[in-house]
DRENPA-3360 file (N, C-alpha, C; in nm, 2 decimals, always signed):
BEGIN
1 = XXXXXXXX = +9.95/-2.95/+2.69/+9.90/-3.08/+2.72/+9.97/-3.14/+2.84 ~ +10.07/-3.13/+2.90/+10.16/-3.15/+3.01/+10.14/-3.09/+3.11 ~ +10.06/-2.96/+3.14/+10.01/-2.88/+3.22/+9.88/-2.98/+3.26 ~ +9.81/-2.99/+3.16/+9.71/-3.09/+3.16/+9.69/-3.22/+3.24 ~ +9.80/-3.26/+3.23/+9.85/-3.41/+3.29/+9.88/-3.39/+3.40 ~ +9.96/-3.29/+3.42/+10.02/-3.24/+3.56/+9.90/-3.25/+3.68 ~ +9.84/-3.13/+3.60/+9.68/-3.07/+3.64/+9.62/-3.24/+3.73 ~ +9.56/-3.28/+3.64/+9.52/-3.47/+3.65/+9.58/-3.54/+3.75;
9 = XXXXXXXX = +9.73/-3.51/+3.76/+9.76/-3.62/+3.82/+9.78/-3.56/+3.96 ~ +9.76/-3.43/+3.98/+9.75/-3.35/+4.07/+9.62/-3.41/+4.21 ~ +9.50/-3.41/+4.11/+9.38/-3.47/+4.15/+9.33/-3.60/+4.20 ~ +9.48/-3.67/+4.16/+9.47/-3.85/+4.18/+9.52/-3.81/+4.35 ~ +9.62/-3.77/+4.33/+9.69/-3.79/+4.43/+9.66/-3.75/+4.59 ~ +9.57/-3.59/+4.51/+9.51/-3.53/+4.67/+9.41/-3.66/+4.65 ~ +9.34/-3.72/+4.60/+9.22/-3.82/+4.58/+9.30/-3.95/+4.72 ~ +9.42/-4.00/+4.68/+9.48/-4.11/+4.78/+9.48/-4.04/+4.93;
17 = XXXXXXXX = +9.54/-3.89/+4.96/+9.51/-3.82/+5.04/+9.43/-3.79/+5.14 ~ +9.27/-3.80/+5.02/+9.19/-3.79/+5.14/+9.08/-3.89/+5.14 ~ +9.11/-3.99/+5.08/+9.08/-4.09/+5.15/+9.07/-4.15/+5.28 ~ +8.90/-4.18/+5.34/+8.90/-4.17/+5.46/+8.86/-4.08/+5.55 ~ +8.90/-3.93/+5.51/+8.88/-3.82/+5.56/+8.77/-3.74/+5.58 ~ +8.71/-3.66/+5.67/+8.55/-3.69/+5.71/+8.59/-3.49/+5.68 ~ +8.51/-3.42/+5.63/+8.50/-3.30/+5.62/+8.35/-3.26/+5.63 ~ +8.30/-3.10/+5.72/+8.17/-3.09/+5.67/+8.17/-2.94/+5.60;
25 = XXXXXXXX = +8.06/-2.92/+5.52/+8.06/-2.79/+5.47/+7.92/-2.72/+5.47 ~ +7.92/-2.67/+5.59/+7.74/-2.60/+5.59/+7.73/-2.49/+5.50 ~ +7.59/-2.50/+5.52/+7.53/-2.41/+5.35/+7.51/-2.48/+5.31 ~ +7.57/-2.65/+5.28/+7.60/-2.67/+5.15/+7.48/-2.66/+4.98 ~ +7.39/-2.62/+5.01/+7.31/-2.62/+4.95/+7.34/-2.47/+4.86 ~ +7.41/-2.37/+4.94/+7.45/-2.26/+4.86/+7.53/-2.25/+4.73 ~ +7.52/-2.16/+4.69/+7.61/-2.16/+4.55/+7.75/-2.17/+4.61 ~ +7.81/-2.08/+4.66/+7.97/-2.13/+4.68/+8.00/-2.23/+4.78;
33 = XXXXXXXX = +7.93/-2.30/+4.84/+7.91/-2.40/+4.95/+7.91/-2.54/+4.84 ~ +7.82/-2.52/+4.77/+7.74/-2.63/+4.69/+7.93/-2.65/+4.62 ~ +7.99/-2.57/+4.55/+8.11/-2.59/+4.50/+8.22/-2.61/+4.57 ~ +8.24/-2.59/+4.71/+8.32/-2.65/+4.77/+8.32/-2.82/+4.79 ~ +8.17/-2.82/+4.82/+8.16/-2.98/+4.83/+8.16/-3.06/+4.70 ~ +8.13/-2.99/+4.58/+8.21/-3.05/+4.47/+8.32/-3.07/+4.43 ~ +8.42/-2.97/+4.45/+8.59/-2.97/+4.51/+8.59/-3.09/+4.55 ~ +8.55/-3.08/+4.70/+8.60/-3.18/+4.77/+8.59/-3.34/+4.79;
41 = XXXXXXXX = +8.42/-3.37/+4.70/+8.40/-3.48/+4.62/+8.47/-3.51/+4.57 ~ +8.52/-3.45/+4.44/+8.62/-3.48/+4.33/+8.73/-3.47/+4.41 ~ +8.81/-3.44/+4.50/+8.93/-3.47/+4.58/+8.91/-3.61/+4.66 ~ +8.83/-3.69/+4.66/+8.78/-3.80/+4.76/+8.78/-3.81/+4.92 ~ +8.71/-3.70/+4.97/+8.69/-3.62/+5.08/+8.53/-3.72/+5.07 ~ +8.51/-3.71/+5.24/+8.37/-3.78/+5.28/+8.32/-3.67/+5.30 ~ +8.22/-3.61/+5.24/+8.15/-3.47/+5.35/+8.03/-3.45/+5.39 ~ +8.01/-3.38/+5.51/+7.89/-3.39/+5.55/+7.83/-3.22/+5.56;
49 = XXXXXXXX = +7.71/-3.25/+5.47/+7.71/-3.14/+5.43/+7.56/-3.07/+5.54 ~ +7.58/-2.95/+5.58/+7.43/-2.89/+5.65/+7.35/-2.80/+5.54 ~ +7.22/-2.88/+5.55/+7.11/-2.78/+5.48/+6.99/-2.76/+5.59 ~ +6.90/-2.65/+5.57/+6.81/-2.64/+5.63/+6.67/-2.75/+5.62 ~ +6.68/-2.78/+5.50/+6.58/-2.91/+5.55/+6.63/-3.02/+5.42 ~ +6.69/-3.15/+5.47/+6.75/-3.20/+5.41/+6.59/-3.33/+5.30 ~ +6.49/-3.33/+5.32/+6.38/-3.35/+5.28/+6.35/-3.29/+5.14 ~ +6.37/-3.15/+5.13/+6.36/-3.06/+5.04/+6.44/-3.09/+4.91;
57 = XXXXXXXX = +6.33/-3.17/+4.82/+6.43/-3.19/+4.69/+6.51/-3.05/+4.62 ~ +6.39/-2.97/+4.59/+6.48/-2.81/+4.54/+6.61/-2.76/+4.55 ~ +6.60/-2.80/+4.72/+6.75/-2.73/+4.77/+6.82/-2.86/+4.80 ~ +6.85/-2.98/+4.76/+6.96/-3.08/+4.78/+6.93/-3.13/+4.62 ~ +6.85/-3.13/+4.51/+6.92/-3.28/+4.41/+7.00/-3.19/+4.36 ~ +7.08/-3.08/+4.34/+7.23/-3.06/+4.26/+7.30/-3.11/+4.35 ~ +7.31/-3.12/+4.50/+7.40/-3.20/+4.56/+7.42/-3.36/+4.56 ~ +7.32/-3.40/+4.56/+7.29/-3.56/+4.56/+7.32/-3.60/+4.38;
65 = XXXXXXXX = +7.33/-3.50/+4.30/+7.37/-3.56/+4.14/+7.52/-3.55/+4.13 ~ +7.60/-3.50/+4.24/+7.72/-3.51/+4.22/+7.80/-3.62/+4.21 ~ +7.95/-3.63/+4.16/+8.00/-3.78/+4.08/+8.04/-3.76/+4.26 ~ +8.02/-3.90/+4.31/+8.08/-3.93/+4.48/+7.96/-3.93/+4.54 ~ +7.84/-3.83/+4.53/+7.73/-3.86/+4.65/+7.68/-3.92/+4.68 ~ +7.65/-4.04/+4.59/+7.58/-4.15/+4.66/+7.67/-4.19/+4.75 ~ +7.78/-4.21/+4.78/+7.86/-4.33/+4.84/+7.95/-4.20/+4.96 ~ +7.95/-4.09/+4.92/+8.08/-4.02/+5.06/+8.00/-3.88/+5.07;
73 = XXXXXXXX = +7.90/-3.83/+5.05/+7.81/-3.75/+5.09/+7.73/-3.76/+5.16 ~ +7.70/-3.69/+5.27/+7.59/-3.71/+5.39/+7.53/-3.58/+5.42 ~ +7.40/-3.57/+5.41/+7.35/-3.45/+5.43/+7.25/-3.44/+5.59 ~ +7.30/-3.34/+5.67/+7.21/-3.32/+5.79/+7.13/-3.20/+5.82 ~ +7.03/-3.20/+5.88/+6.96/-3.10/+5.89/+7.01/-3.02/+6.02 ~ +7.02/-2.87/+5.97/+7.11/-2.77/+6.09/+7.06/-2.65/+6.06 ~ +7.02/-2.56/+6.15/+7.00/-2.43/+6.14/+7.07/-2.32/+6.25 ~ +7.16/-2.24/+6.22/+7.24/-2.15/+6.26/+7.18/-2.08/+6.38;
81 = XXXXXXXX = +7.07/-2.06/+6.40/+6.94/-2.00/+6.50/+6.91/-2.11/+6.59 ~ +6.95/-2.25/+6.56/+6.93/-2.32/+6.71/+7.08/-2.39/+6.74 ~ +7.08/-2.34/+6.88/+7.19/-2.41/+6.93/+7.20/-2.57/+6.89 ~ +7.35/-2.66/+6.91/+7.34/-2.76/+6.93/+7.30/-2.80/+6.73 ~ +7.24/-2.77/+6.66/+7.21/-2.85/+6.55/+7.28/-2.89/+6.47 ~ +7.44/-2.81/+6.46/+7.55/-2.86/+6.41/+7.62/-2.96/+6.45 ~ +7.61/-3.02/+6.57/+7.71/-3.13/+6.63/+7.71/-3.23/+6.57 ~ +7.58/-3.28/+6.53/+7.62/-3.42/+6.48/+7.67/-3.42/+6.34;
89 = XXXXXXXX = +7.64/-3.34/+6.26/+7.72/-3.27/+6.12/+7.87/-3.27/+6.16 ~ +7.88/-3.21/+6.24/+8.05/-3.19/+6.25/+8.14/-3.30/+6.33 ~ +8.08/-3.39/+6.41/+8.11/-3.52/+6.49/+8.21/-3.57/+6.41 ~ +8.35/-3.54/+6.39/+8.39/-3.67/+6.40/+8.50/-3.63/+6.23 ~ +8.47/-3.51/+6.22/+8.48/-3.45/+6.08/+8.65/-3.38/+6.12 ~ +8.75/-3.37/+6.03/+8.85/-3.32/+6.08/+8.88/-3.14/+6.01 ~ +8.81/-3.12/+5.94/+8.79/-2.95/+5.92/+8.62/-2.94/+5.86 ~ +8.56/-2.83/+5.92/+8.45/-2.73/+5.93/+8.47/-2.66/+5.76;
97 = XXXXXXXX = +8.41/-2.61/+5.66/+8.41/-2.50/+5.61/+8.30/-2.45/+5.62 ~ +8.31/-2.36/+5.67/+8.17/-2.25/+5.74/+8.11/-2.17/+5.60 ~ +8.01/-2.21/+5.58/+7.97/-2.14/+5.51/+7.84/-2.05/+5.46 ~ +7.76/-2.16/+5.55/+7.64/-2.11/+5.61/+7.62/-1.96/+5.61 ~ +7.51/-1.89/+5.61/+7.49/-1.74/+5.64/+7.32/-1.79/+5.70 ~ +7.29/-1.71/+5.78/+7.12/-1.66/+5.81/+7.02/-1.59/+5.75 ~ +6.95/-1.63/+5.71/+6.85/-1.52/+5.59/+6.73/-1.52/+5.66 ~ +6.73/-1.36/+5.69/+6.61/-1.30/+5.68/+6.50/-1.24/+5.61;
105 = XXXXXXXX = +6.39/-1.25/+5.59/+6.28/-1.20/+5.50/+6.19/-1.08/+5.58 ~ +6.24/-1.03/+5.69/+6.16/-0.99/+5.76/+6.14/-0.85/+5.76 ~ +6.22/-0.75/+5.64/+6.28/-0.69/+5.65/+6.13/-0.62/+5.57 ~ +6.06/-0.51/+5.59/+5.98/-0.44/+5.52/+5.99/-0.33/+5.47 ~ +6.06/-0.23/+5.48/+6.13/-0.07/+5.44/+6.26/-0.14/+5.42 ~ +6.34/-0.14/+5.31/+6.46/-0.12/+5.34/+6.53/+0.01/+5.33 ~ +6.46/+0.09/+5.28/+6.49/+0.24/+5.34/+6.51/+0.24/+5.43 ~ +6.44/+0.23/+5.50/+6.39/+0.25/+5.69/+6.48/+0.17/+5.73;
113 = XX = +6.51/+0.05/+5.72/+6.59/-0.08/+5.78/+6.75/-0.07/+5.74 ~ +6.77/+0.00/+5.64/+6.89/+0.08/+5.56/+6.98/+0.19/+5.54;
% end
């Protein structure tokens, strides 16, 4: 139970910490992306998160149902294939977690491509 508490009061404290603090986490729409910015929610971290099209309910309402998004969540639209579309995502943010990847579908043999 004291582990417990420890644990808890662990969470308050980074919470006073980062307060204020602007973070972004691209991908965020990914599975281990998506849980960083839930981390970082629950630590009271502002984040700004990159998806490829922030319009797209599918790929953002597990992010927008998080406890903090309404109020320290910001979602921007960014794709890794055009220059420049991360800037305003990362403006102003004092750490990046990169987490983004590129996906291709283009692939027809993966034998052949393999």
């Amino acid at each position: 139970m004291a582990e417990k508490q420890q644990e808890g009061s662990n969470v308050e404290e980074g919470s006073s910490r980062a307060a204020g603090k602007v973070v972004c986490v691209t991908g965020a729409s990914g599975y281990i992306a998506s849980w960083i910015v839930k981390l970082l929610l629950d630590r009271g971290y502002t984040v700004h998160g990159t998806v490829r099209d922030t319009a797209d309910p599918d790929k953002t309402w597990h992010l927008r149902a998080l406890d903090g998004a309404n109020d320290r969540l910001q979602l921007f639209n960014a794709n890794l294939l055009e220059e420049g579309s991360f800037d305003a995502a990362i403006d102003g943010c004092e750490c990046v977690f990169h987490a983004a990847s590129p996906v291709f579908f283009t692939i027809k043999d993966p034998k052949v491509n393999y």
